[in-house]
Kinemage of the C-alpha trace (Angstrom):
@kinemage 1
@onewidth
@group {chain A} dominant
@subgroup {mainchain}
@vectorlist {calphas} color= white
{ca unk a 1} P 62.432 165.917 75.204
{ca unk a 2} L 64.102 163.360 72.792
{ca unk a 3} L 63.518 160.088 73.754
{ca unk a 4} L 64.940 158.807 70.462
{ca unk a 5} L 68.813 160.440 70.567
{ca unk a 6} L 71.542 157.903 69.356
{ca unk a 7} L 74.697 156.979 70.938
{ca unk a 8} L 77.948 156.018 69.316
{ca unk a 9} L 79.530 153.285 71.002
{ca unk a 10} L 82.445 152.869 68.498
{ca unk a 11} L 84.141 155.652 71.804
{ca unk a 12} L 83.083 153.309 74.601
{ca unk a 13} L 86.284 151.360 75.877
{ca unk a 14} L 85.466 148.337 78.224
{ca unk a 15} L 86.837 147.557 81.793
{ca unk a 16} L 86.657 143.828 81.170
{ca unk a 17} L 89.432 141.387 79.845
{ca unk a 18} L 89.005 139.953 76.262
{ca unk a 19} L 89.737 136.681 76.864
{ca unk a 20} L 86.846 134.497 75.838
{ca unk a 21} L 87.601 132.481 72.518
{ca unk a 22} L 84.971 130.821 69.652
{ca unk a 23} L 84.486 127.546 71.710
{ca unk a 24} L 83.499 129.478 75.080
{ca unk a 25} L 81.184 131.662 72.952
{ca unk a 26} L 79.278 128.214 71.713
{ca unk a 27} L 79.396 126.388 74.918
{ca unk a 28} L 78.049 129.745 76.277
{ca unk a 29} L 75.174 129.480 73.803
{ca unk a 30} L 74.656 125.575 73.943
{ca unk a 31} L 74.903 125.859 78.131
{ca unk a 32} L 71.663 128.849 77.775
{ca unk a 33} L 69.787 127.090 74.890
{ca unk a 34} L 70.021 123.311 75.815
{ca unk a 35} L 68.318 122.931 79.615
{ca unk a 36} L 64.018 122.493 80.120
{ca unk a 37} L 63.211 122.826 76.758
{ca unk a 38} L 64.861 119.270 75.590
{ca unk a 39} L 64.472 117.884 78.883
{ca unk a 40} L 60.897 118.940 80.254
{ca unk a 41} L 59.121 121.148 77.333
{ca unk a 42} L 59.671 118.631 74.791
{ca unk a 43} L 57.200 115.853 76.264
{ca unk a 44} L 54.328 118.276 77.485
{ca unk a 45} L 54.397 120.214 73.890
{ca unk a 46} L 54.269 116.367 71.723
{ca unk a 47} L 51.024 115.644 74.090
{ca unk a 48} L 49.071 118.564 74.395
{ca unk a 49} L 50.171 120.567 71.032
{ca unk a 50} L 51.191 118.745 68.201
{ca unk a 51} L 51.995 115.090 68.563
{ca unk a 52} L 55.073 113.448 67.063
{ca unk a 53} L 54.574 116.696 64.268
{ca unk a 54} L 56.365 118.443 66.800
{ca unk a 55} L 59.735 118.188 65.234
{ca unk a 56} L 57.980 120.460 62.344
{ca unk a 57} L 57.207 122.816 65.004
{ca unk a 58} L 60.833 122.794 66.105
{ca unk a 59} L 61.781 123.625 62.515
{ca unk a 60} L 59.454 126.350 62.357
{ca unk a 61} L 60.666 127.948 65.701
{ca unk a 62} L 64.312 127.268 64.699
{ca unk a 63} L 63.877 129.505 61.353
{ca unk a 64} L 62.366 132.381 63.585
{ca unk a 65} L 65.425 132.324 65.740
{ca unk a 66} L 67.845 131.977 62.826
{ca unk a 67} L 66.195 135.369 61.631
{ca unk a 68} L 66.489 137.073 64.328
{ca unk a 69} L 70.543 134.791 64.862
{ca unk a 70} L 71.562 136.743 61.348
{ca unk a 71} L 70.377 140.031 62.727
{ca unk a 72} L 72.213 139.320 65.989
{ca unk a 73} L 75.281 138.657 63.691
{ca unk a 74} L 75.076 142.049 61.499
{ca unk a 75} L 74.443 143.837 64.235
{ca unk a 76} L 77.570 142.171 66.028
{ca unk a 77} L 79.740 142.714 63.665
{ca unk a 78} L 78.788 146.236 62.750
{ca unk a 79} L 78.382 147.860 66.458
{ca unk a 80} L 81.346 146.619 69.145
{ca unk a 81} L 79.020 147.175 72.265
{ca unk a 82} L 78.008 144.959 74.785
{ca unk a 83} L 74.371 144.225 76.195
{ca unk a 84} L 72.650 142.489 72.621
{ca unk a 85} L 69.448 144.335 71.534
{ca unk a 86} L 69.836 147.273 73.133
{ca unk a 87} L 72.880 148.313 72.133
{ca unk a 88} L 72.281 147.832 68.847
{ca unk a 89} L 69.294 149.588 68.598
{ca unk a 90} L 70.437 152.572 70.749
{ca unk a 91} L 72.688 153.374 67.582
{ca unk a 92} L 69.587 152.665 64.938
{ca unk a 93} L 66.299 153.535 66.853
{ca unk a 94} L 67.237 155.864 69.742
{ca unk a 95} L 67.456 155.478 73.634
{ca unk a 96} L 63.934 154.735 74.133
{ca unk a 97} L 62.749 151.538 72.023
{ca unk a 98} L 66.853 150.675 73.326
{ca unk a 99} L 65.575 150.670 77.087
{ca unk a 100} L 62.462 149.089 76.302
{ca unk a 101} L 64.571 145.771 74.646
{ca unk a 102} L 66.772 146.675 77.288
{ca unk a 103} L 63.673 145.988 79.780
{ca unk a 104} L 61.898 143.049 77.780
{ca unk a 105} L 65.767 141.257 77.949
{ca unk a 106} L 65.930 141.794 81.620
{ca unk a 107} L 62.412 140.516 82.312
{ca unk a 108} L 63.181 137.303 79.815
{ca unk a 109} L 66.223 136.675 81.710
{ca unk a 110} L 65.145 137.328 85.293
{ca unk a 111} L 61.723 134.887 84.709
{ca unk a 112} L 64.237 132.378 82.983
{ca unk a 113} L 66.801 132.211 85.884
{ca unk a 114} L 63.307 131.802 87.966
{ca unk a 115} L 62.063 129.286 86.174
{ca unk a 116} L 64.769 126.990 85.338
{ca unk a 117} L 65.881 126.979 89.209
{ca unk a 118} L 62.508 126.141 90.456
{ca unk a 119} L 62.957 123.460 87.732
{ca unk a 120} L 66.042 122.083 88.799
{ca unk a 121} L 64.343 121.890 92.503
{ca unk a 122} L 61.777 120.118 90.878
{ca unk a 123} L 64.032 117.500 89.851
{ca unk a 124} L 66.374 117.491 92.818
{ca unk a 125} L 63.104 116.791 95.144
{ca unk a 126} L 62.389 113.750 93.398
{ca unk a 127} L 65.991 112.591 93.833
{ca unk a 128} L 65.688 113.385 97.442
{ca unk a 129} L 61.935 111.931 97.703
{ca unk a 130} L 63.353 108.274 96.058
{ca unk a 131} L 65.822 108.063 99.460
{ca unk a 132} L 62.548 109.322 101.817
{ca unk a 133} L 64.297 112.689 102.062
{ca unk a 134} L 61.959 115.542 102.433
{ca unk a 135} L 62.306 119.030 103.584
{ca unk a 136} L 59.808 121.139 105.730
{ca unk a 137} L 56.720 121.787 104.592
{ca unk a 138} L 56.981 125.535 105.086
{ca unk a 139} L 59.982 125.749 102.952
{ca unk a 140} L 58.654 123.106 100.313
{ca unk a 141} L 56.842 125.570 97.991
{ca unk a 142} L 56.547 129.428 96.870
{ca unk a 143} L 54.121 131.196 99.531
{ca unk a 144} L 50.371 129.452 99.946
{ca unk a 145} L 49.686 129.671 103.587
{ca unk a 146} L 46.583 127.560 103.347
{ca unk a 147} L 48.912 124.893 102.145
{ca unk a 148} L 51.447 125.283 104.415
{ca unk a 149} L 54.424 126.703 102.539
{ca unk a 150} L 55.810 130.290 102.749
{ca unk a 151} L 58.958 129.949 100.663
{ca unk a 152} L 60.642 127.490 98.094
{ca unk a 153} L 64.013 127.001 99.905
{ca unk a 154} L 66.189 125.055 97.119
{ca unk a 155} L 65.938 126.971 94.243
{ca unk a 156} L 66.932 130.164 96.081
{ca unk a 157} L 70.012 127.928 97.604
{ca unk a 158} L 70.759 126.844 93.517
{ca unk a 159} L 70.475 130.481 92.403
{ca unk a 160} L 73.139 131.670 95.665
{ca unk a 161} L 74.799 129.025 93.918
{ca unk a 162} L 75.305 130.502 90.445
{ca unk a 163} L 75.469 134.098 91.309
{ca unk a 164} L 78.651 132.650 93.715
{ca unk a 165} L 79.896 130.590 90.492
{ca unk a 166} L 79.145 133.729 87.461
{ca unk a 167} L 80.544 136.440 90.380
{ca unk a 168} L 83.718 134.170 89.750
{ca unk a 169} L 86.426 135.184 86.855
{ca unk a 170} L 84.509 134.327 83.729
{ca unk a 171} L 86.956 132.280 82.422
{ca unk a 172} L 86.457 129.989 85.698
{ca unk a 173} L 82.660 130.380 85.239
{ca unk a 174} L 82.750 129.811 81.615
{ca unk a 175} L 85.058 126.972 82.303
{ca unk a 176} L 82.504 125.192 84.767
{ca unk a 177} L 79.766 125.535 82.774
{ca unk a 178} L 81.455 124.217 79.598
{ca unk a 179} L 82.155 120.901 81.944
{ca unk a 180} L 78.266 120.563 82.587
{ca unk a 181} L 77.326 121.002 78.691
{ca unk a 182} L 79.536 118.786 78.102
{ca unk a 183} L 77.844 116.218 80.590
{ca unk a 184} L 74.620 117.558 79.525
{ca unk a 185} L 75.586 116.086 75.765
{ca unk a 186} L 77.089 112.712 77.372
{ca unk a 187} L 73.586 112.036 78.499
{ca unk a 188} L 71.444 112.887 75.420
{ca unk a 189} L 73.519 111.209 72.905
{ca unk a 190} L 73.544 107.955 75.741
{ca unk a 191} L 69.689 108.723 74.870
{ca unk a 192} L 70.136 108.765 71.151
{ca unk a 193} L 71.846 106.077 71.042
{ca unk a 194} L 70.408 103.555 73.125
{ca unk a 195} L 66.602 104.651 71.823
{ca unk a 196} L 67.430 104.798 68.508
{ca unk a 197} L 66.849 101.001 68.996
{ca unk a 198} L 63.498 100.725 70.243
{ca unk a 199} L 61.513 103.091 67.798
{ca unk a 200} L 58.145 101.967 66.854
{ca unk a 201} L 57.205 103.506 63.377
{ca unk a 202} L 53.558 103.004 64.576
{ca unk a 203} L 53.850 105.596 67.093
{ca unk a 204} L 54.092 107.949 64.450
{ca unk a 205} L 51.351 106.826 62.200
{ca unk a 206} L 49.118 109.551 63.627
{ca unk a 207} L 51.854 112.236 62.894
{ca unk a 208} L 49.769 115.697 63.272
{ca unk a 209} L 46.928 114.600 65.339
{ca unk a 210} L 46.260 118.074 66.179
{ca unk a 211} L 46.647 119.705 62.724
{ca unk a 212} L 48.788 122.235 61.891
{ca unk a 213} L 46.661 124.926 63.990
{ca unk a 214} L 46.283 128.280 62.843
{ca unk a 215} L 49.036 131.299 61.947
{ca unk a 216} L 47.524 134.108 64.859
{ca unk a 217} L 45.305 133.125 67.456
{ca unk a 218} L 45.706 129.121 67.730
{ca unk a 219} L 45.864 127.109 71.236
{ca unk a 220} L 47.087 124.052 69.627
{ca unk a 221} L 48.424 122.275 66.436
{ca unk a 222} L 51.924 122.566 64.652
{ca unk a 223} L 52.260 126.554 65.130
{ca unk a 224} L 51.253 126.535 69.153
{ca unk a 225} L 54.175 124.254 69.352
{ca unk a 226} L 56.458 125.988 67.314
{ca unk a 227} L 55.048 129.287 69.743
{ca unk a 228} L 56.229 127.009 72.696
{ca unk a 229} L 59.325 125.558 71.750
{ca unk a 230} L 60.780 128.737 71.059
{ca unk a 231} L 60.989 128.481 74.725
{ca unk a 232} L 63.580 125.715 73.768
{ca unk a 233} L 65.758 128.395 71.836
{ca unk a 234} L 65.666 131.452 74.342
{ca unk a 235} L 69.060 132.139 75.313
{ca unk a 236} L 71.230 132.283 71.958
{ca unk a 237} L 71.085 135.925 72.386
{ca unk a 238} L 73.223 135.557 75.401
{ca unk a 239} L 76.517 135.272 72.968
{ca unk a 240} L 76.181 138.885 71.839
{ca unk a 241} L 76.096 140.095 75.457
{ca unk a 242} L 79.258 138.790 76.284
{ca unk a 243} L 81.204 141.274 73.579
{ca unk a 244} L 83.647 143.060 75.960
{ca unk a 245} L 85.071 139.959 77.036
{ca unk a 246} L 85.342 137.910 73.819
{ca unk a 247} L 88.373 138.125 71.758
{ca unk a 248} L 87.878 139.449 67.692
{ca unk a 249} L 84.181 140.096 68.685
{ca unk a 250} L 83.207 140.856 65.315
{ca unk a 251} L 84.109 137.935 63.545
{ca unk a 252} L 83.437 135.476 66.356
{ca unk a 253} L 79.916 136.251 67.712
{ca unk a 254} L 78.085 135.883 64.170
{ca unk a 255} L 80.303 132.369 64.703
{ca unk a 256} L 79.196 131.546 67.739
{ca unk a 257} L 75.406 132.180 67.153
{ca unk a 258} L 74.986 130.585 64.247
{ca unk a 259} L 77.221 127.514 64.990
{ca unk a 260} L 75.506 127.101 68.634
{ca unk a 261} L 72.219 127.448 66.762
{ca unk a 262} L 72.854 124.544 64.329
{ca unk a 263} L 73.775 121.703 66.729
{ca unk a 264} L 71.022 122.651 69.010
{ca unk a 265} L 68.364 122.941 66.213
{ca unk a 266} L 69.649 119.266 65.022
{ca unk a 267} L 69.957 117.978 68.861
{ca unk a 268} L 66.069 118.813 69.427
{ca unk a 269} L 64.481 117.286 66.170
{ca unk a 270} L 66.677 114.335 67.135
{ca unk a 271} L 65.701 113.583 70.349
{ca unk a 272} L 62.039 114.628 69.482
{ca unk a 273} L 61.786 112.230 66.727
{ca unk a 274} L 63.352 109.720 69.069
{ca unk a 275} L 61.250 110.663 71.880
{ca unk a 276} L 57.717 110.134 69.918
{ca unk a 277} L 59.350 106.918 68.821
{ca unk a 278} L 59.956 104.971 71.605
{ca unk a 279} L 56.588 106.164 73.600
{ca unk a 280} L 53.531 107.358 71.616
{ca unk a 281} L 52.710 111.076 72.041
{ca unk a 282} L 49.709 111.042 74.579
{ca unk a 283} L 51.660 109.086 77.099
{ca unk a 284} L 54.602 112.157 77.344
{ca unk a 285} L 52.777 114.499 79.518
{ca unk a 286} L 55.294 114.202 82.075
{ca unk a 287} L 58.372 116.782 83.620
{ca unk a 288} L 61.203 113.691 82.996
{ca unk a 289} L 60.233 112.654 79.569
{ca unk a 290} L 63.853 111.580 78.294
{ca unk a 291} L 64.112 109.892 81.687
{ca unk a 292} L 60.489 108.612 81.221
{ca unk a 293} L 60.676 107.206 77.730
{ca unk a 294} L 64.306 105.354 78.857
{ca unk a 295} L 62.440 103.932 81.994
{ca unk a 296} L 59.503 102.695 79.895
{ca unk a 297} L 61.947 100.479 77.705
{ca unk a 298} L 63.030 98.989 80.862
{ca unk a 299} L 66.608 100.593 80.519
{ca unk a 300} L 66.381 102.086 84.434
{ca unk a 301} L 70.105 102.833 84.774
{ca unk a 302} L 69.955 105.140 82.005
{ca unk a 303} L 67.164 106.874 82.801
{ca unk a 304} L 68.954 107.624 86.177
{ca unk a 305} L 71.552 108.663 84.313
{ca unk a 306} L 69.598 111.086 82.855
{ca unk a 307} L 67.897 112.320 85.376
{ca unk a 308} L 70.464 113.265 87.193
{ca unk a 309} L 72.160 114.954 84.230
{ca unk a 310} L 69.392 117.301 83.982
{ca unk a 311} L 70.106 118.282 87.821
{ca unk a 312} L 73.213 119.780 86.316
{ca unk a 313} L 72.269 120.610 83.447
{ca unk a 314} L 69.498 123.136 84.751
{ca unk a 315} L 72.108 124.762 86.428
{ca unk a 316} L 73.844 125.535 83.479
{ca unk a 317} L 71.062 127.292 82.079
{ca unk a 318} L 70.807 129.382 85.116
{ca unk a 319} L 74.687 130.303 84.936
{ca unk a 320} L 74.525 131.236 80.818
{ca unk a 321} L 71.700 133.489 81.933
{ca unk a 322} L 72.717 134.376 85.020
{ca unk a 323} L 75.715 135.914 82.853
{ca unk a 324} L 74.199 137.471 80.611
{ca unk a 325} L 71.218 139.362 82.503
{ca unk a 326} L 74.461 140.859 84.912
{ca unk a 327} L 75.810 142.249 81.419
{ca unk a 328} L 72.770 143.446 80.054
{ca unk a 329} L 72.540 145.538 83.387
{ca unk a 330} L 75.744 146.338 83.511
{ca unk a 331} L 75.541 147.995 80.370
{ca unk a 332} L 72.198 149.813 80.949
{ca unk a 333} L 73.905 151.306 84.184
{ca unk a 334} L 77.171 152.333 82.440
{ca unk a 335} L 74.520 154.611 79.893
{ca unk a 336} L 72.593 155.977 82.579
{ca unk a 337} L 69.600 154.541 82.794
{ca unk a 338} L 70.219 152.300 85.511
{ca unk a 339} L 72.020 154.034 88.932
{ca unk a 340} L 75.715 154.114 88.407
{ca unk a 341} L 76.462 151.109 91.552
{ca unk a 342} L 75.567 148.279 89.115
{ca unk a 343} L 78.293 149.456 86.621
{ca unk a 344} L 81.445 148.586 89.266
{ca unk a 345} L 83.774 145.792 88.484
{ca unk a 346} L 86.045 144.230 90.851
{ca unk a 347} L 89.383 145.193 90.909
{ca unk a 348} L 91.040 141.762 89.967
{ca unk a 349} L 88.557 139.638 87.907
{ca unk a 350} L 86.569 142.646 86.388
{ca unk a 351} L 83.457 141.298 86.698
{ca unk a 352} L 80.265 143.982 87.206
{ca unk a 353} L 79.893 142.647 90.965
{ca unk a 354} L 76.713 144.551 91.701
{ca unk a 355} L 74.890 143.751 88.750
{ca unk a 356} L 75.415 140.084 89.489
{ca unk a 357} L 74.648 140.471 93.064
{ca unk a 358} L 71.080 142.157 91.924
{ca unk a 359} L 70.333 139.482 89.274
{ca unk a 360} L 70.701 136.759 91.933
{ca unk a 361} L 68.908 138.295 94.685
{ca unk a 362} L 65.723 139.325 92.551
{ca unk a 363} L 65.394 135.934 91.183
{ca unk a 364} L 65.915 134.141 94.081
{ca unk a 365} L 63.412 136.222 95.800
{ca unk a 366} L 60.911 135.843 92.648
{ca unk a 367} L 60.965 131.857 92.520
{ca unk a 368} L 61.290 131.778 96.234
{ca unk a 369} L 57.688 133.389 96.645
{ca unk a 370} L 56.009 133.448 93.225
{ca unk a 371} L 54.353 130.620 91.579
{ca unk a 372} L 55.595 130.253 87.978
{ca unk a 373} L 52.962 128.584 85.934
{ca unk a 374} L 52.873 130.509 83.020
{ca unk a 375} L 56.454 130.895 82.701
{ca unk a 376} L 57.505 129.583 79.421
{ca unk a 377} L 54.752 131.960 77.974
{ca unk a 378} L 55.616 135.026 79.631
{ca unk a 379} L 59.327 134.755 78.694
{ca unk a 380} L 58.698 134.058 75.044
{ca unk a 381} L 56.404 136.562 75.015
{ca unk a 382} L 59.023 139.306 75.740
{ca unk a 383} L 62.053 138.288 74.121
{ca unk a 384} L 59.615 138.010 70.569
{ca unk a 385} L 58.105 141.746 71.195
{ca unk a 386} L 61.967 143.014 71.385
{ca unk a 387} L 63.062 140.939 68.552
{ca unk a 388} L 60.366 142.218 66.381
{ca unk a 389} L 61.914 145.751 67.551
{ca unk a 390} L 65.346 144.456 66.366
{ca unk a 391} L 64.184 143.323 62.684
{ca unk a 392} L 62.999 146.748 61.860
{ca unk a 393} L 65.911 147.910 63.267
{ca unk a 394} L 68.029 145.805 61.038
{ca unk a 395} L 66.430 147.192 58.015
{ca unk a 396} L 66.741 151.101 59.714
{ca unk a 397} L 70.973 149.978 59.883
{ca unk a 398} L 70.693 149.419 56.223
{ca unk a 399} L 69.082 152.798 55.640
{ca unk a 400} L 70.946 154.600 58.089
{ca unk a 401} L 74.592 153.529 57.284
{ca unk a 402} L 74.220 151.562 53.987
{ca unk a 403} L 75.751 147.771 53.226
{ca unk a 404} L 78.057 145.723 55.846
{ca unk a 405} L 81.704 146.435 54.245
{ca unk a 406} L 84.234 143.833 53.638
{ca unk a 407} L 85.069 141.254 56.479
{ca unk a 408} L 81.519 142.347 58.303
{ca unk a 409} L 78.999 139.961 58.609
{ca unk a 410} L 75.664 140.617 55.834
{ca unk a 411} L 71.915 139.074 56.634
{ca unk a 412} L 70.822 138.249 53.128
{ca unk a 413} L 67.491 139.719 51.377
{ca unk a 414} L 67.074 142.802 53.388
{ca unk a 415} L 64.168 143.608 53.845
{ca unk a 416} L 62.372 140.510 53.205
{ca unk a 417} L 63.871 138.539 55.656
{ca unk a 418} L 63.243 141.295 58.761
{ca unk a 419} L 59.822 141.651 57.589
{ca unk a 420} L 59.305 138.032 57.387
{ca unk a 421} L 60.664 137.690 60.909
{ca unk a 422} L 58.008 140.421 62.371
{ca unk a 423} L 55.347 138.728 60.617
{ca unk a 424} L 56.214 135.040 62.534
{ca unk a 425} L 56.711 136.658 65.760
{ca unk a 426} L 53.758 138.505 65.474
{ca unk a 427} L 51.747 134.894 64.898
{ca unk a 428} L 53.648 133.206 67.611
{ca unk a 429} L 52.937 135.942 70.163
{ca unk a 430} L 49.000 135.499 69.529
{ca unk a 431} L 49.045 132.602 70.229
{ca unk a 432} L 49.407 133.327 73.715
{ca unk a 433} L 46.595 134.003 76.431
{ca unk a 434} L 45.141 136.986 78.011
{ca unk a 435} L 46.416 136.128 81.119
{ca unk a 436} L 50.100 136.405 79.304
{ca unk a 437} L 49.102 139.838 77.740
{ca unk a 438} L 48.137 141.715 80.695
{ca unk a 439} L 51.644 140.394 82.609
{ca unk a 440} L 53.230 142.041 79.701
{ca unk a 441} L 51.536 144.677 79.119
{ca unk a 442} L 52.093 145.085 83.027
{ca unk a 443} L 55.954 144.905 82.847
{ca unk a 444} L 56.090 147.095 80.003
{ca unk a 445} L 54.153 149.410 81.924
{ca unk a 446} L 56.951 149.207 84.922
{ca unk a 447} L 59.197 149.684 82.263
{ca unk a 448} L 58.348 153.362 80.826
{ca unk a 449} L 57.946 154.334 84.353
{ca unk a 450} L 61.479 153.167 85.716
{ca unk a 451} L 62.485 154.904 82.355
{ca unk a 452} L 61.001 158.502 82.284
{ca unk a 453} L 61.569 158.637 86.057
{ca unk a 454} L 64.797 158.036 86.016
{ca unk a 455} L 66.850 156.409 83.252
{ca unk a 456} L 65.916 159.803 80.651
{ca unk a 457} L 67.265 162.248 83.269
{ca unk a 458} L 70.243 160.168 84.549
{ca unk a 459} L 71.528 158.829 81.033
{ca unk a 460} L 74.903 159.963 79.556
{ca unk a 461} L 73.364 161.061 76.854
{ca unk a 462} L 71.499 163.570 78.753
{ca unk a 463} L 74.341 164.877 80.745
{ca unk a 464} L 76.518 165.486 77.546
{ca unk a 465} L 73.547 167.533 76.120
């Protein structure tokens, strides 16, 4: 049994159209990265983390994504295959550690998709609440019989929604969601501008009131917000998924990472600094805190504004993902690994129909049913275990095959850089509880089942031997 063979994908040939330019590829990224962590995430981590010190934390968490963005852009550049991580390290590491990125990418993905929708019904029931609107009680919340509800109707009718909108051509998909990031920007720089007025200094006299925390094993201070608000960040990886549709893919996805990367990096420490500015950090414990901070300065009609911004903007977090989880398992089912149904286009728009169909229908069941507390947690949790698997693997490319050449994109200071990168996941995933452990733990579990069950017997790989 070799659970580490390589594949070449320099053969594989896609199905799709090449069609999707620099601009789509950052709008992509901006429409994944830019949703509940600016919106919600921001407010709750300033007040119960690390006060108005928070924009440090965003730094912090920005550098440990820009690793892991240059890695994303080598790797790009150097291996023309869709579905991120996993491709890439199926050429460096074998098929195994592949699936299990593979697998930590689709249970990121999946949770996020979850998450953000129950988020946007979150915000779409207080809309609906301010009018006296209200919807049954047994389809007002995930299932607790002794409360009453059984299923959380709207954010399985938002997620029907997006699969119907990403099952589209992705140019019309893409298209949409650009519209809503655009919109989504209208509304924070209307925040920007309009609070940049009302700062009080004061409120950040107290600038670390919790301390800078500890490197492994902290529950609050500058690094448990930095291990949060890489929450705010999750979704750059998208980009690289989309390969087989984006035109010059080598040059333009290292582009499109790193470019989507800088004006979202510089849009959060902005509105952060803004944010603990206007309204002092204990008082932001709330799920509207740009809204919140806007109403508290007596500007209402911008706050509305706002709030109803994020409505859409939610749901163009759930579309970027929504995207790029159907590639991801499109490309695990054209290896193998995943039954061969979920790696069917359509005829006319090429788009992997059955993949999409599955990514909306788990989803909506999961946020339909499940409770999603620890959400932001379990997702960051994940997507830093497989990006710790795709720094070594960046230094194993170097080994393997030697330097980029000329025209590819090269991460500098290999392998300081990679090993630096392991060493700040590492610290931002112990920062997490037991509770998170064991759910990961228990879906990588699921994981090497699903995968010496069925994906080692089934793969291509396997076939050709």
């Amino acid at each position: 049994m070799n659970i580490f063979r390589t594949k070449d994908f320099s053969l594989s040939k896609t199905e799709m159209h090449r069609h999707l330019k620099l601009w789509d590829l950052i709008l992509l990224g901006i429409g994944a990265m830019v949703g509940t962590g600016i919106f919600t995430i921001t407010g709750t981590a300033a007040a119960t983390l690390a006060g108005p010190a928070l924009v440090v934390s965003i730094v912090i968490s920005a550098i440990c994504v820009s690793l892991s963005a240059l890695f994303f852009a080598e790797f790009a550049s150097r291996v023309s295959a869709t579905g991120g991580a996993y491709s890439y390290l199926y050429v460096v590491l074998g098929e195994f550690p592949a699936w299990i990125a593979g697998w930590l990418t689709i249970m990121e993905f999946m949770t996020a998709v979850s998450g953000v929708a129950s988020g946007w019904a979150a915000y779409f029931k207080g809309l609906l609440s301010h009018y006296g609107i209200s919807l049954p009680q047994a389809l007002n919340g995930t299932f607790n019989p002794e409360h009453g509800t059984y299923i959380d109707f709207l954010p399985i009718l938002v997620i029907m929604l997006v699969t119907a909108v990403v099952l589209m051509n992705s140019k019309t998909a893409l298209r949409f969601n650009s519209i809503l990031v655009v919109l989504k920007f209208s509304a924070l720089a209307l925040f920007i501008l309009v609070g940049v007025w009302y700062i009080k200094p004061e409120n950040w006299s107290d600038f670390a009131p919790f301390g800078f925390g500890q490197i492994y094993g902290g529950s609050t201070g500058i690094m448990a917000g930095a291990s949060l608000m890489f929450f705010g960040f999750l979704g750059f990886e998208s980009i690289s998924m989309a390969v087989d549709e984006i035109q010059n893919p080598q040059k333009n996805i290292p582009r499109g990472i790193v470019l989507s990367l800088i004006i979202v990096t510089i849009l959060y420490a902005m509105v952060t600094l803004i944010l603990t500015g206007i309204v002092h950090y204990s008082k932001l414990n709330v799920d509207d805190a740009v809204a919140f901070a806007l109403r508290s300065i007596g500007i209402g009609w911008a706050a509305n504004y706002v709030s109803l911004v994020a409505i859409f903007t939610l749901i163009t977090v759930c579309i970027s993902m929504t995207y790029a989880l159907s590639r991801m398992i499109y490309s695990l089912a054209r290896d193998g690994l995943l039954p061969k149904t979920f790696k069917e286009v359509t005829k006319t728009s090429r788009v992997p129909k059955n993949a999409t169909i599955l990514t909306g229908l788990v989803s909506a069941i999961a946020v339909g049913i499940f409770p999603l507390s620890s959400i932001a947690a379990f997702l960051n949790i994940c997507t830093l275990a497989y990006l710790i698997l795709l720094a070594y693997g960046i230094i194993k490319l170097r080994k393997d095959k030697g330097e980029p050449k000329e025209g590819e994109f090269k991460t500098p200071l290999v392998p300081f850089l990679p090993i630096l990168s392991i060493l700040i996941c590492l610290s931002f995933m112990l920062q997490y509880t037991l509770e998170t452990w064991i759910a990961f733990v228990l879906a990588l579990v699921v994981g090497v089942i699903i995968y010496f069950t069925y994906g080692y017997k089934n793969s291509t790989l396997s076939k050709n031997q």
